[in-house]
Each structure stands twice: as C-alpha cells, then as structure tokens.
N, C-alpha and C positions, 0 to 999 in steps of 0.2 A: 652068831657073832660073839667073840670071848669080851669079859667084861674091861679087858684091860686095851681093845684096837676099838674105842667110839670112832663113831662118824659123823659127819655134819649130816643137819638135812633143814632145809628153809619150807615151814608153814607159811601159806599166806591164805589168807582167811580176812573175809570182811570187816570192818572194825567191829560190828555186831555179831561176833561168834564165839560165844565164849568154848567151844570145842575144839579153838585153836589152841587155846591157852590148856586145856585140860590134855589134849593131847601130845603136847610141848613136854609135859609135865610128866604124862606116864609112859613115854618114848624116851626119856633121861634116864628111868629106872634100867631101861630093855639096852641103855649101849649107846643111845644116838646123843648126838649134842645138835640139841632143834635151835634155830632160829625162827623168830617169826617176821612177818612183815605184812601189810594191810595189800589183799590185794583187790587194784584199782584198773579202770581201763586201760591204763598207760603203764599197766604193769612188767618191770625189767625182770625176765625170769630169774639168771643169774646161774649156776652151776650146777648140774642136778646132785644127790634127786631131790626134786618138790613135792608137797603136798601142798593140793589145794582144796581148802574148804568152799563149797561150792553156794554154801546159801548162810543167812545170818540164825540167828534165834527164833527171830519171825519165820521162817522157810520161806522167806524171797530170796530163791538164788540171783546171783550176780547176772550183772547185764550183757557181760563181754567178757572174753577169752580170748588173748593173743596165739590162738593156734596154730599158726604157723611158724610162731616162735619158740614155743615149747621144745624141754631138755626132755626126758625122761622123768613121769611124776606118776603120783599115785592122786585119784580123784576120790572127792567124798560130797557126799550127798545122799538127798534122801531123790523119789519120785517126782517130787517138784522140783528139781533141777535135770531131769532126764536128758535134756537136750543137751546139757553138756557131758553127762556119764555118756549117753551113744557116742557122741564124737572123739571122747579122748578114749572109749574103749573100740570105736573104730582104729584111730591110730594105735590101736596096741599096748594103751597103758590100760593100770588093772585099775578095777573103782570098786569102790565098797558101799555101801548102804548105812548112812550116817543112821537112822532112825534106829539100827538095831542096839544090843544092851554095850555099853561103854568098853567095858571089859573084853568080848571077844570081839570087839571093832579093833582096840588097842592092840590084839595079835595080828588082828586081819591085816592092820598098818606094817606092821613091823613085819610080816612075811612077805609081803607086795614091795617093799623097801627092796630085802633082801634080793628078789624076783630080777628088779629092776638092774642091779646089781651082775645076775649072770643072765637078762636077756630073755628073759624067759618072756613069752606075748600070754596075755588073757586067754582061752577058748574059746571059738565064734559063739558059742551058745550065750555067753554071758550077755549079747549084744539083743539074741533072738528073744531070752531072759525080761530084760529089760525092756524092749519092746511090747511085751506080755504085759509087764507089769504097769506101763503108761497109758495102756488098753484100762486094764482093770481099774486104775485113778480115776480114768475119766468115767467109766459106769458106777463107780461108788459114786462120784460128783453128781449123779442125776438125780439121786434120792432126795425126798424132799426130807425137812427136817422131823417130822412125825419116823419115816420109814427111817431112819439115821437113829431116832432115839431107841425104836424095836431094836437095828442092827446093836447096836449100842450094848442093848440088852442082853442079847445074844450073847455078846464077846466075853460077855461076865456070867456065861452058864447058866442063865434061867430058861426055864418051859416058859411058853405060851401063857401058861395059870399065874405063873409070877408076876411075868411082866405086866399081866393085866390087873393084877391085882394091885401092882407097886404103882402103874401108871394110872390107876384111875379107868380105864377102857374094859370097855366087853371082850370078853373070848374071841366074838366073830371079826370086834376090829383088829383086834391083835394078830389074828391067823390072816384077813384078808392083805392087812399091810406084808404079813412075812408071805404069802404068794405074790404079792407085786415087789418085795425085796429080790427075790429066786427070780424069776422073771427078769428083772431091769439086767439083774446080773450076770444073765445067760445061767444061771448053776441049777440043779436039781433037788440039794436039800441044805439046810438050814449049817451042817456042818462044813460044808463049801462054801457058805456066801461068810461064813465065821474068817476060813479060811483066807480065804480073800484080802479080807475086812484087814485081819491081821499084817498079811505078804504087803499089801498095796494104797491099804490107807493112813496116811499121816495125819491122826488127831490130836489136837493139843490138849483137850482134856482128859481123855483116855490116855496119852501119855504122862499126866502129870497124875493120874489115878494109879499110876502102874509102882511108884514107890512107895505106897499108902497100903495101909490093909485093910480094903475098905472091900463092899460087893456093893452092884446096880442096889441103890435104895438106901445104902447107909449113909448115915451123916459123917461127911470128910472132919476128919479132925482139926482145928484150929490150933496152931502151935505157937 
C-alpha cells in the first residue's frame, strides 16, 4: 500500500484492551487511518474491513459475535478466545495470535488487511492449527501449580540441579514432577513440553517476565 492512498479500517476491541489503541497507533504508521469503537453485544459492524480484538487485558475474551453479520475482518486473539478464532477462521477470515511479540503482530495485521482486500481465504490448516493448540491449553491447565513452577523453570533454560537448588526441592522431586509434566502433556522430553509451554500457554507472569532481563531465581527489578 503506497504511503500516499490510506485506507480506513475500524478496531473494536473491548473497552479493557489497550491493544486496540496500540494497534490504531502502529497501523497509522503502515498507511491505514484506524477507527476505533468498543465492541459490544449489539455490536453494528459498519463497512469492512474490521479488526476485532477478541479479549480485554485480562484474557477474558468477549461473550458474543454477531456472525452472521460480519463484513470481511481480521481476528485477534490469543488461545483463550479459540472459539471465536475457529469460527471466524471457519468463515474465511484470517486471525492471528495476539500473545505473540507486538511488532510482527503489527505486520501479521497489515498483511491480513491487505488479504482481505484481494480475497484471499486463510488455509484449512490454520483451523486444524488451532484446534491443536486449544488441545495443548487444556493439558497445560491440568498441571498443578508445583508442576507449573518446574515448567516454569524450564522455559527459562535451567537443569533439573537448578531448579532444585533455586526452588528449595530434591533432585528426585524435581525429576519426578518433570516425568508427570511429560506425561500430562503426552510429549517425550523436557524440550517439547518447553515447546508447548511456549506455542500454547498464555501466562501473565512469564509474559510480563519477557520485557525484563531477569532468569528463574533473579530478583525482578523495581522501577
């Protein structure tokens, strides 16, 4: 898109999403002239294309989707909103994965715009995808919070000798939790259930850990 032919494009996002605003903002840079608007049950689509923000701050996505009304839009969200990513990427529109880094969300948006633009539909994989991935949610969810602090541990690259030594625990507890972590997970070793951990689980703390430069065990800075 040349910088000099913007196009409209209307946000609506929760009142509690500041990702609307942030997205508004670096969608101006790329060409578009965003609007926003709160979207609500009785939401009036209005002229495509839309994006809509699927969940607030908190990762409670929205209650309701006029889908049968919908123009052509672009979906965002993370795995706690799944059920509306399958349905709007059932009809053909493309979604994206709000938990990833801001920056290549920001292209993801603005290529999907364009998409939308010459017609382009998602690939059925993206649907098989994401059904994978609403699978893996719910097996991270079963872990109790002991076997959560191991994974934890994990995602921040320590051995076994670390984490037992950072957490306080024996060797034996430590390896017996990461065999019932492999186990709960279906996966086979410690680099897959990481894997996982990463693809499929939305934590608030490990994402607010991710702009720090901190490792499992350091004291977070106070600013």
């Amino acid at each position: 898109m040349a910088v000099g032919q913007p196009r409209p494009v209307t946000i609506f996002a929760p009142e509690a999403a500041t990702i609307g605003v942030a997205l508004s903002a670096a969608l101006g840079r790329r060409g578009w002239i965003a609007d926003s608007a709160t979207l609500t049950a009785d939401l009036s689509p209005g002229p495509p294309p839309l994006i809509l923000i699927l969940e607030d701050d908190r990762g409670i996505p929205v209650s309701t989707l006029p889908l049968a009304r919908l123009p052509p839009c672009v979906g965002v969200g993370t795995v706690r909103s799944h059920r509306w990513l399958i349905a709007l990427a059932e009809r053909g529109f493309p979604v994206l994965d709000q938990a990833g880094p801001f920056l290549p969300l920001v292209a993801g948006v603005d290529g999907a715009l364009r998409g939308l633009a010459t017609h382009r539909r998602p690939p059925p994989l993206v649907i098989t995808r994401l059904r994978e991935r609403v699978r893996e949610h719910v097996a991270l969810d079963r872990l109790t919070s002991s076997e959560l602090t191991i994974l934890l541990a994990m995602m921040d690259g320590n051995a076994a000798s670390e984490i037992a030594d950072v957490s306080h625990r024996s060797m034996n507890t430590v390896r017996t939790h990461i065999k019932t972590i492999l186990a709960k997970l279906g996966v086979s070793s410690q680099l897959a259930a990481v894997s996982m951990a990463h693809r499929s689980w939305a934590v608030p703390d490990q994402e607010s850990r991710r702009v720090m430069f901190t490792k499992f065990g350091d004291d977070v800075p106070a600013w």
